[in-house]
DOMARZA-376777 format. One record per atom (N, C-alpha, C, O, CB): residue number from 1; x, y, z. Coordinates in steps of 0.1 Angstrom, whole numbers. Glycine has a CB too. Example, Ala and Ser with C-alpha at 12.3 -4.5 7.8 and 13.67 -1.06 7.14 Angstrom:
<rs>
{r 1, {132, -57, 78}}
{r 1, {123, -45, 78}}
{r 1, {132, -33, 78}}
{r 1, {142, -33, 85}}
{r 1, {113, -45, 90}}
{r 2, {128, -22, 71}}
{r 2, {137, -11, 71}}
{r 2, {129, 0, 79}}
{r 2, {134, 11, 80}}
{r 2, {141, -6, 57}}
</rs>
This chain:
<rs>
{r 1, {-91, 139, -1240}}
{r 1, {-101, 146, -1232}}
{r 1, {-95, 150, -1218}}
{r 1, {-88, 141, -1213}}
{r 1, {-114, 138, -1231}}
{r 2, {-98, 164, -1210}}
{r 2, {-94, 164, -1202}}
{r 2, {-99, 159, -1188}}
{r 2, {-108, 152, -1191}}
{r 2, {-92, 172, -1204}}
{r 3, {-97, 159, -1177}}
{r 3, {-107, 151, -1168}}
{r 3, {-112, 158, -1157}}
{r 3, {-118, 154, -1148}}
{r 3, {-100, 139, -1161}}
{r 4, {-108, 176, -1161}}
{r 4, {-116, 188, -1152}}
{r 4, {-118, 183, -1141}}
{r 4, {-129, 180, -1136}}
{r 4, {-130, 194, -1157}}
{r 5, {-108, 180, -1134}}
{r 5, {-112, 179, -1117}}
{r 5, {-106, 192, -1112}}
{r 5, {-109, 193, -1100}}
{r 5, {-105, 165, -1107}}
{r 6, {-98, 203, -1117}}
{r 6, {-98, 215, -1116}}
{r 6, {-111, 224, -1112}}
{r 6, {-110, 233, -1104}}
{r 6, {-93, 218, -1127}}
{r 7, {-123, 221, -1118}}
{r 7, {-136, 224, -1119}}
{r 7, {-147, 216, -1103}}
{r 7, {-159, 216, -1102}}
{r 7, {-141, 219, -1136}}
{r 8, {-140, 211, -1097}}
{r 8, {-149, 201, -1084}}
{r 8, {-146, 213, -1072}}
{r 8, {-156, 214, -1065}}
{r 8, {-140, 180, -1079}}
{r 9, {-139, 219, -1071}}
{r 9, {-142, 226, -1061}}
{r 9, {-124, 223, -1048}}
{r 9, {-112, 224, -1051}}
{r 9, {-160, 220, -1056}}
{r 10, {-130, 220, -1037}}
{r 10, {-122, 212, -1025}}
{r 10, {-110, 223, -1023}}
{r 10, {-112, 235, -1024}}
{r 10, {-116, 194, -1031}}
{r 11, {-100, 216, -1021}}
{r 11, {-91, 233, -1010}}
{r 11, {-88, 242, -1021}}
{r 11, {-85, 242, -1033}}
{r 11, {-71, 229, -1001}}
{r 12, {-89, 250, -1012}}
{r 12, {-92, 262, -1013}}
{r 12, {-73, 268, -1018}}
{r 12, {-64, 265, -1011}}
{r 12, {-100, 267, -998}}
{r 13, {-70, 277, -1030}}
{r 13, {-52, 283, -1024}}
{r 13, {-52, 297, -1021}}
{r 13, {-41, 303, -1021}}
{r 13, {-37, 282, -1037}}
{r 14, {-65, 304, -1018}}
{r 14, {-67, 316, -1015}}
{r 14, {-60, 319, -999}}
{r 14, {-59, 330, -996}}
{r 14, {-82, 318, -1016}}
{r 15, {-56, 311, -992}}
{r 15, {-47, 310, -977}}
{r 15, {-59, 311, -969}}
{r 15, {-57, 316, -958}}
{r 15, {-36, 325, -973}}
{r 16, {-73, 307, -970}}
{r 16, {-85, 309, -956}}
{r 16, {-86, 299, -956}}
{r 16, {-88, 295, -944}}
{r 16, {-100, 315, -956}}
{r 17, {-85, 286, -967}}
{r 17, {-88, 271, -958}}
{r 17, {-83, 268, -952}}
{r 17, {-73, 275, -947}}
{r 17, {-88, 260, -963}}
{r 18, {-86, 254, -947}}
{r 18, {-83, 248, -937}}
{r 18, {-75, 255, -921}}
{r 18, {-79, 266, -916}}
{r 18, {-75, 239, -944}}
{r 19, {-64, 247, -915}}
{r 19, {-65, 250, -897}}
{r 19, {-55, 262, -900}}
{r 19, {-48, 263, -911}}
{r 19, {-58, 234, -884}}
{r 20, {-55, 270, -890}}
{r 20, {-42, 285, -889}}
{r 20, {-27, 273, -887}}
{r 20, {-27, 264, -879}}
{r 20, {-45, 300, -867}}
{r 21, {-17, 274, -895}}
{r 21, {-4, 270, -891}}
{r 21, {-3, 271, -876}}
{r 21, {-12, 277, -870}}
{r 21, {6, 279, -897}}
{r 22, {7, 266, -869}}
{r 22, {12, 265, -856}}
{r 22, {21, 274, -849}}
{r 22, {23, 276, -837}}
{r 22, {17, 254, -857}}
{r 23, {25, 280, -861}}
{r 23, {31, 295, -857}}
{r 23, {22, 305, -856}}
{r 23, {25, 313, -848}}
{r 23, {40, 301, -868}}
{r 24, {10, 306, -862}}
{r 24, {0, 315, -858}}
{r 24, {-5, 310, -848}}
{r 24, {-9, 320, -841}}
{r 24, {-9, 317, -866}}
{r 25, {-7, 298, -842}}
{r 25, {-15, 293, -832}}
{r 25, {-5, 297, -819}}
{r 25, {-10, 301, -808}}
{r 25, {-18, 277, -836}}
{r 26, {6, 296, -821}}
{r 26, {20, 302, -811}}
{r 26, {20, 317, -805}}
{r 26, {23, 321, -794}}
{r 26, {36, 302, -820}}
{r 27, {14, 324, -816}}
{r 27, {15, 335, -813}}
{r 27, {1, 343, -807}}
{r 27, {-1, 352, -799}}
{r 27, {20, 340, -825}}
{r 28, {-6, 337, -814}}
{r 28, {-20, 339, -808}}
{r 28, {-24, 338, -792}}
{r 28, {-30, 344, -784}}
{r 28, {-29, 329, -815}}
{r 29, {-14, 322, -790}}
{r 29, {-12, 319, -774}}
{r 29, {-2, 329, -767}}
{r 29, {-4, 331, -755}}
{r 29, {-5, 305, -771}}
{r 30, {5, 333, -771}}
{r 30, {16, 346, -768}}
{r 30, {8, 354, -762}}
{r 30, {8, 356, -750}}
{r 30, {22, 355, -781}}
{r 31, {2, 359, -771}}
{r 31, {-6, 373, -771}}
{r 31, {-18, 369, -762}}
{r 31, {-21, 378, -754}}
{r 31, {-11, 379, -789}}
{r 32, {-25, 358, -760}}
{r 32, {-34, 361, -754}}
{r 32, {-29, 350, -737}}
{r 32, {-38, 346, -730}}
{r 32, {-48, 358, -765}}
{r 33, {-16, 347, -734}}
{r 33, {-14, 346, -726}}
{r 33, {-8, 356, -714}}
{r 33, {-3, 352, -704}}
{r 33, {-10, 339, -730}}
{r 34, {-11, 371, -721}}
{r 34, {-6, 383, -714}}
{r 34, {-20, 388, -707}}
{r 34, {-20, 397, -699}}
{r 34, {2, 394, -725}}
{r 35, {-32, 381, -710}}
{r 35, {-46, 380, -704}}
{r 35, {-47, 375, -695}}
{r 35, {-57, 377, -688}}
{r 35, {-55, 375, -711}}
{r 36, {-37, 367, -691}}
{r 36, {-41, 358, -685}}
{r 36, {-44, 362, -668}}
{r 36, {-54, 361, -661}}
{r 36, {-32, 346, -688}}
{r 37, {-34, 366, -664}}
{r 37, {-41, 376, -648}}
{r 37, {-56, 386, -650}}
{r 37, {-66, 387, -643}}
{r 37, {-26, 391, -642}}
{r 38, {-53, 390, -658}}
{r 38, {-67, 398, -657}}
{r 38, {-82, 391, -661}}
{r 38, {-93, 396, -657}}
{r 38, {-64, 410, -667}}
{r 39, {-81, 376, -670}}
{r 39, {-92, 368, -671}}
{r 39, {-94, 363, -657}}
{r 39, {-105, 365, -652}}
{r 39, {-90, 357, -682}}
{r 40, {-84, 357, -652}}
{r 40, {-81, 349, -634}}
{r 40, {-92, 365, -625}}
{r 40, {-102, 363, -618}}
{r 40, {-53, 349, -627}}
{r 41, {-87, 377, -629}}
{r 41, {-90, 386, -617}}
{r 41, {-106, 387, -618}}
{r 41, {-113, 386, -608}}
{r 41, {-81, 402, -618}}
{r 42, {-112, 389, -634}}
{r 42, {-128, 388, -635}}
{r 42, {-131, 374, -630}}
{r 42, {-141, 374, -623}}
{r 42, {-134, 391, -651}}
{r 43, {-126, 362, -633}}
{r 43, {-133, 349, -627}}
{r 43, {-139, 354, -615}}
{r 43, {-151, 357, -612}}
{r 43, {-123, 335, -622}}
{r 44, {-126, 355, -609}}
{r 44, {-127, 355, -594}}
{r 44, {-138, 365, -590}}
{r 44, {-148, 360, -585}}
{r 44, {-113, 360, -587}}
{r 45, {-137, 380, -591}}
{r 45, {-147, 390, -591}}
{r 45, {-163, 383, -596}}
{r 45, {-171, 383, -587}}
{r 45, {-142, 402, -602}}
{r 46, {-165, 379, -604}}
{r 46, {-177, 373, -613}}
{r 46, {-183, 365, -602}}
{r 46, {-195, 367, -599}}
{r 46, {-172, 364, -626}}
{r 47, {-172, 352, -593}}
{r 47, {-178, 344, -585}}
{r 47, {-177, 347, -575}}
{r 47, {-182, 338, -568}}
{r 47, {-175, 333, -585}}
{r 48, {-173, 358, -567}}
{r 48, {-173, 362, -554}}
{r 48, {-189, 371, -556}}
{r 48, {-200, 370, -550}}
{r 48, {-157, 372, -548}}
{r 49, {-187, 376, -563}}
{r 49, {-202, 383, -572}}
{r 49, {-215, 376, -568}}
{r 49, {-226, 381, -565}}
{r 49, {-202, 381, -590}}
{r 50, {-212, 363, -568}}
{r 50, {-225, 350, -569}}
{r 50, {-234, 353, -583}}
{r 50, {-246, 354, -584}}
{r 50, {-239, 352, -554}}
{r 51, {-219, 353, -597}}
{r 51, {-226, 356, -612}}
{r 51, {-224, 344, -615}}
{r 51, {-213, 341, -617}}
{r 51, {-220, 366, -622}}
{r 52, {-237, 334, -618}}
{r 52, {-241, 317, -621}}
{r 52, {-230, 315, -631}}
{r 52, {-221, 306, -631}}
{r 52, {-257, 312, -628}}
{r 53, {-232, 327, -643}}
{r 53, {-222, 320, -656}}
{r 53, {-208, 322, -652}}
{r 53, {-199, 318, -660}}
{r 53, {-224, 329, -672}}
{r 54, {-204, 327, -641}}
{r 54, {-189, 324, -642}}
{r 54, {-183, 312, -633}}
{r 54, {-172, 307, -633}}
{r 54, {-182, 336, -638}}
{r 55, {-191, 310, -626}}
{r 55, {-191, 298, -614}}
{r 55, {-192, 284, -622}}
{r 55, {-185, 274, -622}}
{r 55, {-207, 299, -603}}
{r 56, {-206, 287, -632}}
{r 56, {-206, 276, -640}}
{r 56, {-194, 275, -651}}
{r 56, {-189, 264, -652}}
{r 56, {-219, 277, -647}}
{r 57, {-190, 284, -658}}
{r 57, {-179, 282, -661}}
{r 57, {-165, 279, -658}}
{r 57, {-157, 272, -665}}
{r 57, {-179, 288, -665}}
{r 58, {-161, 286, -641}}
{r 58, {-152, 277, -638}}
{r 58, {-154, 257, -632}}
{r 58, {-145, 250, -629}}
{r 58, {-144, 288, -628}}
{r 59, {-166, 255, -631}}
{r 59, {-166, 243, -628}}
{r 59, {-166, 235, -635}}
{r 59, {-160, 224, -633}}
{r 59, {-171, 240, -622}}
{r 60, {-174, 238, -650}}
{r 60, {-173, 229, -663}}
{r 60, {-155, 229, -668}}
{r 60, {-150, 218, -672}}
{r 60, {-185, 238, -676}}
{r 61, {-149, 241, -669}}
{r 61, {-130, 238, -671}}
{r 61, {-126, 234, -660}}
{r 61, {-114, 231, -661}}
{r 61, {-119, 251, -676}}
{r 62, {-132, 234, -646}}
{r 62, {-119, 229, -638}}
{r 62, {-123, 212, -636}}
{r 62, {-115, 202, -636}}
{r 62, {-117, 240, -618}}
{r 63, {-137, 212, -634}}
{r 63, {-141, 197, -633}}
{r 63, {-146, 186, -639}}
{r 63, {-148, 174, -635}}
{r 63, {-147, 196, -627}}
{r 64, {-147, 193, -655}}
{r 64, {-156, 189, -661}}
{r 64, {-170, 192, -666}}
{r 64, {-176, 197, -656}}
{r 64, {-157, 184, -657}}
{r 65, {-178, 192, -678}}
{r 65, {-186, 189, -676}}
{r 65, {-197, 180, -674}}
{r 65, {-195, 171, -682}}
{r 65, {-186, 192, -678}}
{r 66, {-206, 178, -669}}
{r 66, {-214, 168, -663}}
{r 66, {-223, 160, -678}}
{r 66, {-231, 164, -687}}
{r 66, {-224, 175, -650}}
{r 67, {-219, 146, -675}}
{r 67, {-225, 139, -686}}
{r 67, {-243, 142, -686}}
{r 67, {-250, 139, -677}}
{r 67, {-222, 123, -684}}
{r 68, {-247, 148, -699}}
{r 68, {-266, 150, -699}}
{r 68, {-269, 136, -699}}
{r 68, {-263, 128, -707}}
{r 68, {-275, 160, -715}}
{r 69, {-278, 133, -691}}
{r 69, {-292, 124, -694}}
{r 69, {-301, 122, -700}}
{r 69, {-308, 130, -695}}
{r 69, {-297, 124, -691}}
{r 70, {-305, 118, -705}}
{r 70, {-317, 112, -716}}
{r 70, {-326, 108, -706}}
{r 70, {-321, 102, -696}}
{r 70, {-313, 99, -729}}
{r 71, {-340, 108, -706}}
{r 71, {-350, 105, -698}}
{r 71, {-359, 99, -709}}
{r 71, {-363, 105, -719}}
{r 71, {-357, 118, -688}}
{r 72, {-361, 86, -706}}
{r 72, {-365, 81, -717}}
{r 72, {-383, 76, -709}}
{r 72, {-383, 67, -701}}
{r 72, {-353, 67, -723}}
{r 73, {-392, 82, -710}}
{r 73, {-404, 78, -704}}
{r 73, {-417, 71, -710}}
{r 73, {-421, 74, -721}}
{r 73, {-409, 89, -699}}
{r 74, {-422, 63, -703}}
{r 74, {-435, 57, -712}}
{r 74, {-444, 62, -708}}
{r 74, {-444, 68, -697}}
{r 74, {-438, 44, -712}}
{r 75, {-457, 61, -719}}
{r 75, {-469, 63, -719}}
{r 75, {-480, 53, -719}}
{r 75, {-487, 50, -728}}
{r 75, {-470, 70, -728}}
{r 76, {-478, 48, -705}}
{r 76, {-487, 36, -706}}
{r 76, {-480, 23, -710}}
{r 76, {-473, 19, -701}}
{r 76, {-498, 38, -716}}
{r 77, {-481, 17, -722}}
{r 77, {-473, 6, -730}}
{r 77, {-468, 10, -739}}
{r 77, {-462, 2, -746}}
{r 77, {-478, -3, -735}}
{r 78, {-469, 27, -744}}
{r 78, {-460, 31, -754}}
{r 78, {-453, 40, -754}}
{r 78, {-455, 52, -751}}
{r 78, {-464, 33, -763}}
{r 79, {-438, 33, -760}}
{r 79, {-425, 40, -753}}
{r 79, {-427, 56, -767}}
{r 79, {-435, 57, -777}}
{r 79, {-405, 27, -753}}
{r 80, {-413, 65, -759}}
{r 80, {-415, 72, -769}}
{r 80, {-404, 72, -781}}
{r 80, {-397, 82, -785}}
{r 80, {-419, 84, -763}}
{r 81, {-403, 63, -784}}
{r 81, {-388, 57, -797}}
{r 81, {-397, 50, -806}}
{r 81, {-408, 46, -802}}
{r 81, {-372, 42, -791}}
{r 82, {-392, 50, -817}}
{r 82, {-395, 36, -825}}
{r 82, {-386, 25, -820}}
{r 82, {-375, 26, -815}}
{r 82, {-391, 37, -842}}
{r 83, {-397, 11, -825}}
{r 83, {-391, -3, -826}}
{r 83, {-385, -6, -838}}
{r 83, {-391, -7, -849}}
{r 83, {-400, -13, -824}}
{r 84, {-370, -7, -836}}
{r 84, {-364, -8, -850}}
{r 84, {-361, -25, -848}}
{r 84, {-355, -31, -839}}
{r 84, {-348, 3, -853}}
{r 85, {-368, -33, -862}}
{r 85, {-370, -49, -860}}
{r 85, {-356, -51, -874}}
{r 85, {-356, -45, -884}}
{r 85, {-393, -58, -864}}
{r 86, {-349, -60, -869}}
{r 86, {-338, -61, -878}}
{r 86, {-343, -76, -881}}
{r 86, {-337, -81, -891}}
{r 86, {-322, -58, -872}}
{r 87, {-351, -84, -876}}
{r 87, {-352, -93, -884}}
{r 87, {-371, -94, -885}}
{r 87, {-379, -88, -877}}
{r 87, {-342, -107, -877}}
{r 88, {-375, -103, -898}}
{r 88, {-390, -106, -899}}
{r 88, {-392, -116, -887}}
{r 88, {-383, -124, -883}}
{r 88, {-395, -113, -915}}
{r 89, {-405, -116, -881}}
{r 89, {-411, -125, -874}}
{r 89, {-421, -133, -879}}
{r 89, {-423, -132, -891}}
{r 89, {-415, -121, -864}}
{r 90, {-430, -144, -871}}
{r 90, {-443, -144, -876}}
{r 90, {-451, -137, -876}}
{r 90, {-460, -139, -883}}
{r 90, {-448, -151, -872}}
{r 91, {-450, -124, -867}}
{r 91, {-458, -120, -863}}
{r 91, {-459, -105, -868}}
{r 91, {-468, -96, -864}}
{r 91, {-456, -123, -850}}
{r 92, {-450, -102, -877}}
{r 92, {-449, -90, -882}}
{r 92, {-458, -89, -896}}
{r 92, {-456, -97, -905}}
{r 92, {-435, -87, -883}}
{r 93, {-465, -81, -897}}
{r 93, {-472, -79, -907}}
{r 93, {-464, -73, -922}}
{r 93, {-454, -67, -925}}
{r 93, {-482, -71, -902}}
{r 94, {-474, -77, -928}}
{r 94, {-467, -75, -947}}
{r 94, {-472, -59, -947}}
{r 94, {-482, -55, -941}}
{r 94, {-477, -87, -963}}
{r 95, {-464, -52, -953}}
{r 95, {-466, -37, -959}}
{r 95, {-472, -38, -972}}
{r 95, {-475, -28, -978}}
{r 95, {-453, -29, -960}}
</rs>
C-alpha cells in the first residue's frame, strides 16, 4: 500500500514558496539602494513640512519604537480580566 503523503500538500516546487534566495535579496538591495538619496531628500522635505507621518517615521527607525501600554482599570472591585484559578480551594464552588 502506498502511504500518499504526495497528496498532504506542504512546499510548494512551483518556485513561489518559501523566502526569495539571497541573490535576489542582493539585488533587490542593489536596485533599491540607488533610492537611497532621493528617499533621504523626501524625509527631509516631509519633516521640514511639519508632515506627522514622516517625523513619525523617522523617529520610530532612528530611535525606536516606543513600547505600548496596557491600562489595565477597575470597576469598583471588578477588574476587567478573568481570574484564572490553577488550583481548587475551599472556597471555590462545584460546576
Amino acid at each position: 500500500m502506498s502511504d500518499k503523503r504526495k497528496n498532504n500538500g506542504g512546499h510548494s516546487t512551483k518556485g513561489f514558496a518559501g523566502r526569495p534566495s539571497k541573490a535576489e535579496e542582493d539585488k533587490l538591495l542593489t536596485k533599491l539602494s540607488n533610492l537611497d538619496y532621493k528617499a533621504f531628500k523626501c524625509l527631509e522635505k516631509g519633516i521640514k513640512d511639519g508632515n506627522y507621518n514622516f517625523w513619525n517615521k523617522f523617529m520610530e527607525y532612528r530611535w525606536g519604537k516606543p513600547k505600548e501600554k496596557v491600562d489595565i482599570t477597575t470597576n469598583g472591585d471588578n477588574f476587567n480580566f478573568p481570574i484564572i484559578s490553577f488550583f481548587k480551594t475551599k472556597d471555590d464552588k462545584e460546576d
